[in-house]
C-alpha positions as a Markdown table, in Angstrom:
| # | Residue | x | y | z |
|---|---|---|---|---|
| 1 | Unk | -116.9 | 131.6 | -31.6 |
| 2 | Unk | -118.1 | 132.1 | -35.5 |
| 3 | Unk | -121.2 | 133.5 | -36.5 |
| 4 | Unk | -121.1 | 132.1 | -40.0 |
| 5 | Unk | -119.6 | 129.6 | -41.8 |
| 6 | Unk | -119.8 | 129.8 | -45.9 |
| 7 | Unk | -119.4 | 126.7 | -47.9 |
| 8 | Unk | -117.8 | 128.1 | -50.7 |
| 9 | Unk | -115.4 | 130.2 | -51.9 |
| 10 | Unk | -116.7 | 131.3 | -55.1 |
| 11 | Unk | -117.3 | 134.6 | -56.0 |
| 12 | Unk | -120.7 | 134.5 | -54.2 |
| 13 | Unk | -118.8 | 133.3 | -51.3 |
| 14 | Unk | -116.3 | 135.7 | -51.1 |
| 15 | Unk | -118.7 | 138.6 | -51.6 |
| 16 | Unk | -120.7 | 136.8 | -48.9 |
| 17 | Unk | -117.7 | 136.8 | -46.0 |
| 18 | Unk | -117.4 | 140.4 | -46.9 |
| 19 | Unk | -120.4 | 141.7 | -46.3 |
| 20 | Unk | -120.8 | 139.9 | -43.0 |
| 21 | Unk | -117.7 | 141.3 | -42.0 |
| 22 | Unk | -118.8 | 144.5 | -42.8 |
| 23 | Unk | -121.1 | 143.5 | -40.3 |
| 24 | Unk | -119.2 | 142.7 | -37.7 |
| 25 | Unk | -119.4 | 138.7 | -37.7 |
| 26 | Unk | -117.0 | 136.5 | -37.2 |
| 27 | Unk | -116.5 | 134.5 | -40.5 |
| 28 | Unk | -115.2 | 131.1 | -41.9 |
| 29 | Unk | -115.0 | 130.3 | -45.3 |
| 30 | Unk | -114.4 | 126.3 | -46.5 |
| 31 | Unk | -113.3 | 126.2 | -50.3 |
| 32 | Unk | -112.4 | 123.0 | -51.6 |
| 33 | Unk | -110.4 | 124.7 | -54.4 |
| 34 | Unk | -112.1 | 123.3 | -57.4 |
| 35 | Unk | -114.1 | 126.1 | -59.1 |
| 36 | Unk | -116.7 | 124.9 | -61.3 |
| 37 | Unk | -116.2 | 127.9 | -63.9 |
| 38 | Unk | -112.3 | 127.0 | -64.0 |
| 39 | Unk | -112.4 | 125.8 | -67.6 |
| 40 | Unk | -114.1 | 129.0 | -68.6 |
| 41 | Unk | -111.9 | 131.6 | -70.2 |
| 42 | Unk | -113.4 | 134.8 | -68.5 |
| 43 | Unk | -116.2 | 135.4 | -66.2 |
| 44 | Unk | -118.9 | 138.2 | -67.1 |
| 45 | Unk | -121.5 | 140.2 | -65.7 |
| 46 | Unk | -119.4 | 141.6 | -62.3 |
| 47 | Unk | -118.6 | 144.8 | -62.8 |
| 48 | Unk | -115.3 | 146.2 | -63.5 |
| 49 | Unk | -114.0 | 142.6 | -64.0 |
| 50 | Unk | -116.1 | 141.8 | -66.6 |
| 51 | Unk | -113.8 | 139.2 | -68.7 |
| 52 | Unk | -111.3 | 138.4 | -66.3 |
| 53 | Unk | -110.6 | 134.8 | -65.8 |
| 54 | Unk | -112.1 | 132.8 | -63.4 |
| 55 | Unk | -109.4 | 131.9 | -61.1 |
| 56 | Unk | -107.6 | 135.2 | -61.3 |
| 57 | Unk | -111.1 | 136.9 | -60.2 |
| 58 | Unk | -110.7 | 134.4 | -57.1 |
| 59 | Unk | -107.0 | 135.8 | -56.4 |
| 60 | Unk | -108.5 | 139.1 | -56.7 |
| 61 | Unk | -111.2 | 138.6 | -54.2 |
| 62 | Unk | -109.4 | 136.5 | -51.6 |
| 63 | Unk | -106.4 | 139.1 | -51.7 |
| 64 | Unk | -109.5 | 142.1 | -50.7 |
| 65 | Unk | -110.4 | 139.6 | -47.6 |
| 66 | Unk | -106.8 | 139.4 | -46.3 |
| 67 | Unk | -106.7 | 142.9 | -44.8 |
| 68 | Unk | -110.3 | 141.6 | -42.4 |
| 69 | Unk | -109.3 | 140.1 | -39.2 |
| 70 | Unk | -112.4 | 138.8 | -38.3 |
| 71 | Unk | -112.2 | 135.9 | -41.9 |
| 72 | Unk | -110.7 | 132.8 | -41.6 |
| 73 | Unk | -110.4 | 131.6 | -45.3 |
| 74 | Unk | -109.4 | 127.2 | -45.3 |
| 75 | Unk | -109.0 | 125.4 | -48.0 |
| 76 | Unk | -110.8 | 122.5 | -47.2 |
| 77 | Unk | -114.2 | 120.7 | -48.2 |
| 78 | Unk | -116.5 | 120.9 | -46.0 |
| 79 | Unk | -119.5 | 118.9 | -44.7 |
| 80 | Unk | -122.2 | 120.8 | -43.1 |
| 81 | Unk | -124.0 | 119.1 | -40.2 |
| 82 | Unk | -127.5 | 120.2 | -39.6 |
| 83 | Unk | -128.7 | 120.6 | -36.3 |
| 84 | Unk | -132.6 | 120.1 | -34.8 |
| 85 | Unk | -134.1 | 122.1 | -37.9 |
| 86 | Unk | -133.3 | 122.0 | -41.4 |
| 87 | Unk | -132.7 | 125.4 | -42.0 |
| 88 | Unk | -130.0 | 125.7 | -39.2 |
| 89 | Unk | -126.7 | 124.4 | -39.6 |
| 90 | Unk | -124.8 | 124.3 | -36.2 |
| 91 | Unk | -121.2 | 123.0 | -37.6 |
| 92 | Unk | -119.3 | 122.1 | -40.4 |
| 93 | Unk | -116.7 | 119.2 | -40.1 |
| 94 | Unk | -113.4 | 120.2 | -41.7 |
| 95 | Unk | -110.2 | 118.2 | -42.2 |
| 96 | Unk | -109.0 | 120.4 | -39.0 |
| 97 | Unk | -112.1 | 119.2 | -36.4 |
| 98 | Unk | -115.3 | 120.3 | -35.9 |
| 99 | Unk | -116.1 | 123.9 | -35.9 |
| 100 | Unk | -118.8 | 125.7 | -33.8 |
| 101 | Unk | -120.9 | 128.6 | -35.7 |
């Protein structure tokens, strides 16, 4: 069972999955693949990367996730379904089925 799914797999995305699985949750991140800073030449303001491009910051990060059993990184878009409140989602719908979180 997941704790979280992210919709995402940007840079706030991948900071995101690691920090939750710093804190012991079970985590599934859903990246379409289609950054929207791809065009850019460099990103800024992240320290000690500041100027590298976009999509080799996402290598970077996605490499530093590999080593956490508890992430499930898919490359997939995602559609959340919300459940009886707004502020819950209870699944996302990925090309692979539905998943529980």
């Amino acid at each position: 069972m997941l704790d979280v799914v992210i919709v995402g797999g940007g840079v706030a995305g991948l900071s995101t999955a690691l920090m939750l699985d710093r804190s012991r949750r079970r985590v599934l991140l859903c990246n379409a693949g289609t950054p929207r800073n791809a065009p850019s030449p460099e990103s800024h303001s992240f320290f000690s990367r500041d100027g590298t491009p976009p999509l080799e910051l996402l290598r970077i990060g996605r490499a530093q996730l590999r080593p956490y059993e508890t992430i499930e990184v898919r490359d997939t878009v995602a559609k959340v379904l919300f459940g009886p409140t707004p502020l819950v989602a209870h699944c996302a719908a990925t090309g692979r089925g539905r998943i529980a979180a």
